[in-house]
C-alpha positions in Angstrom: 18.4 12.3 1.7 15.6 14.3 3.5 12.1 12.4 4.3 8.8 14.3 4.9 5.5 12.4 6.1 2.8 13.8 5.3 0.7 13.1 7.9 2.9 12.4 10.3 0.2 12.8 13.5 -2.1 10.0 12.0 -2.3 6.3 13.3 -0.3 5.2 10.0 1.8 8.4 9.7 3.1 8.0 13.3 4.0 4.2 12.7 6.2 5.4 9.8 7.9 8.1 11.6 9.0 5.7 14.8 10.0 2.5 12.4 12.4 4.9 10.0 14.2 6.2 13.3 13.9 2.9 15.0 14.9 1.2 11.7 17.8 3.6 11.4 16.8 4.2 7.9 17.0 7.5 8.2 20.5 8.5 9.3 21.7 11.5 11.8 22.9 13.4 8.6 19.5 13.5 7.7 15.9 15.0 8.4 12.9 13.8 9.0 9.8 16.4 8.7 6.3 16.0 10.0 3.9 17.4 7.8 0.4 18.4 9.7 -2.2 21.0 8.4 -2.0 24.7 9.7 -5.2 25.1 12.0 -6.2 21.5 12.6 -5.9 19.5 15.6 -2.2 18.0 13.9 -0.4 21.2 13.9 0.4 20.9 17.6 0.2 17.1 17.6 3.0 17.5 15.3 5.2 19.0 18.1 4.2 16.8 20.3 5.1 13.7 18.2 8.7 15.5 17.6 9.3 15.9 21.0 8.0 12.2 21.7 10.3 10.8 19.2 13.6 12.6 19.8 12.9 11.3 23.4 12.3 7.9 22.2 15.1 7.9 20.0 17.8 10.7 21.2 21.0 8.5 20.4 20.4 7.8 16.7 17.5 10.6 15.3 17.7 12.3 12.5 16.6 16.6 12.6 13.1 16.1 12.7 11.3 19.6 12.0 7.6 20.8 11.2 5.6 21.8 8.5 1.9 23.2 8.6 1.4 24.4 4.9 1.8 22.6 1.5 4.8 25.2 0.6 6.7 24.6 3.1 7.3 20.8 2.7 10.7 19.7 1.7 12.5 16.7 1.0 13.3 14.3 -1.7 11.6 10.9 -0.2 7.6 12.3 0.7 4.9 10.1 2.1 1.4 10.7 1.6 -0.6 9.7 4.2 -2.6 12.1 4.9 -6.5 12.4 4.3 -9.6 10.6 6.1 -9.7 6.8 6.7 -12.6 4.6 6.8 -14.4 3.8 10.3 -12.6 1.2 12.5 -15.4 -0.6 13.8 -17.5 -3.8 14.2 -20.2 -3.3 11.1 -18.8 -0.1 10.0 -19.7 0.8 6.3 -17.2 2.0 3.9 -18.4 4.5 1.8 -15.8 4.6 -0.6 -17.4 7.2 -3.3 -17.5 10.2 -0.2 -13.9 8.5 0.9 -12.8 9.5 -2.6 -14.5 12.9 -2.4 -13.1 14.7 0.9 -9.4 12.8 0.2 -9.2 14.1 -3.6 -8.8 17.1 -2.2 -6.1 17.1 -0.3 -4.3 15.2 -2.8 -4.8 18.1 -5.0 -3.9 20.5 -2.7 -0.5 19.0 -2.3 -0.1 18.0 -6.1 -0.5 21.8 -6.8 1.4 22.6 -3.9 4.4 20.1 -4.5 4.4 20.7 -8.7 4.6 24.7 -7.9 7.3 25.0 -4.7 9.2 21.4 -5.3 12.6 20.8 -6.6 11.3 18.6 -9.4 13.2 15.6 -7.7 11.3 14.4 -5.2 10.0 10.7 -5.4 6.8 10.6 -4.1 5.2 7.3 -1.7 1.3 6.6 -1.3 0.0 5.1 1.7 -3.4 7.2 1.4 -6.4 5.8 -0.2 -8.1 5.2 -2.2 -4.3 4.7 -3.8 -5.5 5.0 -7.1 -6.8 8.4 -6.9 -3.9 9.7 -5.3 -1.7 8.2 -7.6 -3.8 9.6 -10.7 -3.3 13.3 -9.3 -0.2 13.1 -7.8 1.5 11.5 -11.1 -0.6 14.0 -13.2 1.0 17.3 -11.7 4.6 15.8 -10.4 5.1 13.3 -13.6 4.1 9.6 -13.0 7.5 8.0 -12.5 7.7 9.7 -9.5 4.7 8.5 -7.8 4.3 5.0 -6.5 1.8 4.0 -4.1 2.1 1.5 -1.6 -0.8 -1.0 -1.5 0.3 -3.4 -3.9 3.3 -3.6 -2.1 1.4 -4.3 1.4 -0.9 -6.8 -0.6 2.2 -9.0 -2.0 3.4 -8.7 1.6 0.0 -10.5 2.9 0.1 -12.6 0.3 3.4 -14.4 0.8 2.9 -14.1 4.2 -0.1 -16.3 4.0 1.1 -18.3 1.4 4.5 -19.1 4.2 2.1 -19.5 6.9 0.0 -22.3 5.0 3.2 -24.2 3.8 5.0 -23.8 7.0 7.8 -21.5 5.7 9.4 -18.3 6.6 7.6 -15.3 4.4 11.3 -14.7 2.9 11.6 -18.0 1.1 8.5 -17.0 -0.6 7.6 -15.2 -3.7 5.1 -14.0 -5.6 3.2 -10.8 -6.8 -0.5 -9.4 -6.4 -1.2 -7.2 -8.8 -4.6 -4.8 -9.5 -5.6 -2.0 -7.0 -5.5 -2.0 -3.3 -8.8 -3.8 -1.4 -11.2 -6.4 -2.4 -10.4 -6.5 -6.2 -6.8 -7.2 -6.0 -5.8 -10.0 -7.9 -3.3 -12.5 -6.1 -1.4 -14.3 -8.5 -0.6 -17.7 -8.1 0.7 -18.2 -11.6 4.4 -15.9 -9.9 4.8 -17.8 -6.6 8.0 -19.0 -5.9 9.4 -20.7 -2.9 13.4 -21.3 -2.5 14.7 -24.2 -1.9 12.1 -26.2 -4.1 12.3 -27.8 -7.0 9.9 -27.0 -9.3 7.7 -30.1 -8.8 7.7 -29.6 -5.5 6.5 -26.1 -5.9 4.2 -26.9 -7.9 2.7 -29.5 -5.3 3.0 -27.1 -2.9 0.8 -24.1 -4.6 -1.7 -26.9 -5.6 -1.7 -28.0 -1.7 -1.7 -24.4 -0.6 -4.3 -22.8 -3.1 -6.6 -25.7 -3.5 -9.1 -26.5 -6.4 -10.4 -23.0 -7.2 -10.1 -20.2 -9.7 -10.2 -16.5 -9.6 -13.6 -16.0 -11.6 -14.7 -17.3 -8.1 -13.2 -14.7 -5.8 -15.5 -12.2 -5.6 -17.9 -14.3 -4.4 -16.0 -16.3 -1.8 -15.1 -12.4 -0.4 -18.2 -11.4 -0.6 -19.2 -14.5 1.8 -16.3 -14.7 3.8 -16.9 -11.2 5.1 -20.7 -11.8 5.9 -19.7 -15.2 7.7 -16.6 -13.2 9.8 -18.7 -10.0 10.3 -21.4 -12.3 11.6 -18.9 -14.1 14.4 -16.9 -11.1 15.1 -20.2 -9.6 16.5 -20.4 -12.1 19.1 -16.9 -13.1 19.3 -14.1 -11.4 17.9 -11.3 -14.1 19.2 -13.6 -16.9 17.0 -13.7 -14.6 13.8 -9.7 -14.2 13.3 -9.7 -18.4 14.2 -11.8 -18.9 11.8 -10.5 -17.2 9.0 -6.9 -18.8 10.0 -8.6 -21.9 8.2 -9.6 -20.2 5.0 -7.1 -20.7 1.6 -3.7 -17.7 1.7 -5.4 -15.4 -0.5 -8.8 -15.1 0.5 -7.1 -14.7 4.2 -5.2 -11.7 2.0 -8.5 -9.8 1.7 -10.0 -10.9 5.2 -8.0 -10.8 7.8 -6.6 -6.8 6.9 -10.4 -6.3 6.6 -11.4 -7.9 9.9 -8.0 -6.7 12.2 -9.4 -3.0 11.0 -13.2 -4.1 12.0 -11.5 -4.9 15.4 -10.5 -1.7 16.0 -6.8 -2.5 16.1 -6.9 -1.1 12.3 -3.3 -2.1 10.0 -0.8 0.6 10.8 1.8 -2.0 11.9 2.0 -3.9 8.5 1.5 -0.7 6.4 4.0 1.4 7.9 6.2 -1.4 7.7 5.9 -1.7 3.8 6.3 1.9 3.6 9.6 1.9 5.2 10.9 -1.0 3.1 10.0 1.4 -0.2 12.0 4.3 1.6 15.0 2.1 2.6 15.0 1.3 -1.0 14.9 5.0 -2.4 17.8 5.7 0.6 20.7 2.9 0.1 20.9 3.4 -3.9 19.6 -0.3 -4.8 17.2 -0.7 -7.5 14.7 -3.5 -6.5 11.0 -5.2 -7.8 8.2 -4.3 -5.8 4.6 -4.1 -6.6 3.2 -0.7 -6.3 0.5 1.4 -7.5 1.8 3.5 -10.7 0.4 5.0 -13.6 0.9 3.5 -17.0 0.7 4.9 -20.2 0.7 1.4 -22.4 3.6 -0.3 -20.4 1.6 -3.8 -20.3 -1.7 -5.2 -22.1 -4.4 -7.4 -20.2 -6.8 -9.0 -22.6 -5.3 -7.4 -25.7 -6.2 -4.1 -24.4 -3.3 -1.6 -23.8 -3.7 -0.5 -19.9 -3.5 3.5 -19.6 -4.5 3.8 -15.6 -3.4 3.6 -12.6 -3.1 -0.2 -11.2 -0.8 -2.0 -9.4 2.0 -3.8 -11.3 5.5 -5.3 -10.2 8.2 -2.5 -11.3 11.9 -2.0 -11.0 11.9 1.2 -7.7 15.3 3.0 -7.4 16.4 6.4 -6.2 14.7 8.6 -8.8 11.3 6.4 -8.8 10.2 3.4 -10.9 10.8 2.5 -14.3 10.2 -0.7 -15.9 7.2 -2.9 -15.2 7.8 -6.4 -14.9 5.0 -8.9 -15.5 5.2 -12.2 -17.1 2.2 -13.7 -19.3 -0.8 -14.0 -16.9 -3.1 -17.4 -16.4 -6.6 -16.8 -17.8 -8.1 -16.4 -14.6 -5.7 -13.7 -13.9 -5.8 -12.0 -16.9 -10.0 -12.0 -16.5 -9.9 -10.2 -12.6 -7.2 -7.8 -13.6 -9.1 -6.9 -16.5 -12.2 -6.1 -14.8 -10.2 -4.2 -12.0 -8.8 -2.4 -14.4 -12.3 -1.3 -16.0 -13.6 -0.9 -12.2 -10.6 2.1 -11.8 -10.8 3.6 -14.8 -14.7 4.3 -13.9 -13.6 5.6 -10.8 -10.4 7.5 -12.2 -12.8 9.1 -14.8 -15.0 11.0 -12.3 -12.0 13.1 -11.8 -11.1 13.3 -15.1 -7.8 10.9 -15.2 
């Protein structure tokens, strides 16, 4: 199996091409392509990054070739990652409406692109954002159990890692989905957290311990707060901010500390990449696995007695030819509320594009 990354020269798109070599995900018998746009500034960073990674990684890399144009990409695992990224920076807005507006386009062009010169085979892999945009035209033009974006995955990532960090636990004892789309209205829930090697009163104690006395019709608020708070101490002392939010409950540290190591200037394209990878690993040994991801639904679930027809984050079965079944279990009522109203916050957003 072939791999194109689709902006390959970018902070995120870079990560992703060094950890599958380094990773060995992608074998030898394989290629990797790096996908940068004719005329722009990654058209020769592309050749630069190949020659920097087959120098990096000469005993156990892949092919690694070039694209500049939409046409010319080929593979059957592709990675989205191109488009513009908000501002890292201490204070730095987020204008997420004109993110929307300059990325939509490229994820057209490359939907049209992909539906018109691709084999009809190729699973497609997110990382972009917003996520729900360019899920919505991605899965529009290539068929939507192809497409599978990323964020939810990275989200249940944070959130077990938190949720390990607070109990004292490595992150692979613990389980547990967050579910929604990608930023500040994900919904973390507590109602799926597992831990091995606990009975189930013991897990129970331990959520109670971990999560506290609180509730998700709270969450926005506590955000909303948390980031003023942080955003205030990070302006005077950066080192304070991230020890202060170590003290705050796993899931509201979900939605912080991602949004205060970007405010840093250190931005997320560790964790990201790494998430990314462990999709594609997936897709490349044959195994069919539950992740959470991004995907559009046409009526697979229904939150509040409403059949969902968007694009949300959900846990689904992921195998080689893309995702099939969604698996989610009856939510609490404070979960069912937030996902809900992140639901009607996408589809308002999904609907200025007509999706």
């Amino acid at each position: 199996m072939d791999v194109a990354v689709i902006g390959a020269t970018g902070d995120i798109g870079r990560q992703i091409c060094a950890q599958l070599i380094e990773r060995r995900v992608v074998p030898t018998t394989s290629r990797l392509q790096l996908v940068g746009r004719r005329g722009g500034s990654s058209q020769t960073a592309a050749h630069g990054l190949r020659a920097d990674l087959r120098d990096a990684y000469s005993e156990h890399a892949p092919l690694i070739d070039v694209a500049v144009a939409p046409e010319d990409v080929v593979a059957d695992v592709i990675i989205m990652a191109a488009g513009a990224t908000p501002p890292a920076a201490p204070g730095a807005v987020v204008d997420r409406r004109e993110l929307a507006a300059v990325n939509a386009r490229v994820f057209t062009q490359y939907a049209e692109r992909l539906a018109e010169h691709g084999a009809g085979h190729e699973v497609i892999i997110v990382v972009s954002n917003p996520v729900e945009l360019a899920v919505g035209i991605l899965a529009k033009a290539l068929g939507r159990h192809r497409v599978i974006g990323m964020g939810a995955w990275l989200d249940t990532l944070r959130f077990r890692r938190e949720i390990a960090s607070t109990l004292g636990f490595p992150r692979q004892r613990i389980g547990g989905f967050v579910v929604g789309p990608h930023g500040d209205d994900l919904v973390p829930l507590w109602s799926t957290v597992r831990v091995t090697g606990l009975t189930v009163p013991e897990r129970k104690s331990a959520v109670r311990r971990a999560r506290g006395d609180r509730s998700l019709d709270d969450f926005d608020g506590e955000i909303a707060a948390a980031k003023t708070r942080i955003g205030e101490v990070a302006s005077v002392d950066m080192t304070a901010a991230f020890a202060e939010v170590y003290d705050w409950p796993p899931d509201l540290r979900t939605v912080t500390r991602p949004w205060l190591t970007h405010q840093s200037g250190a931005k997320t394209a560790s964790g990201t990449a790494n998430a990314t990878v462990e999709l594609i690993d997936t897709l490349f040994d044959g195994r069919e696995i539950v992740v959470a991801g991004q995907v559009r639904l046409d009526g697979e679930i229904s939150v509040a007695g409403q059949p969902v027809r968007s694009v949300t984050g959900v846990p689904v079965v992921l195998g080689p030819e893309g995702w099939k079944q969604v698996l989610l279990d009856d939510l609490a009522p404070d979960e069912e509320r937030r996902f809900r109203a992140s639901l009607d916050k996408t589809d308002a957003m999904l609907a200025q594009w007509e999706l």
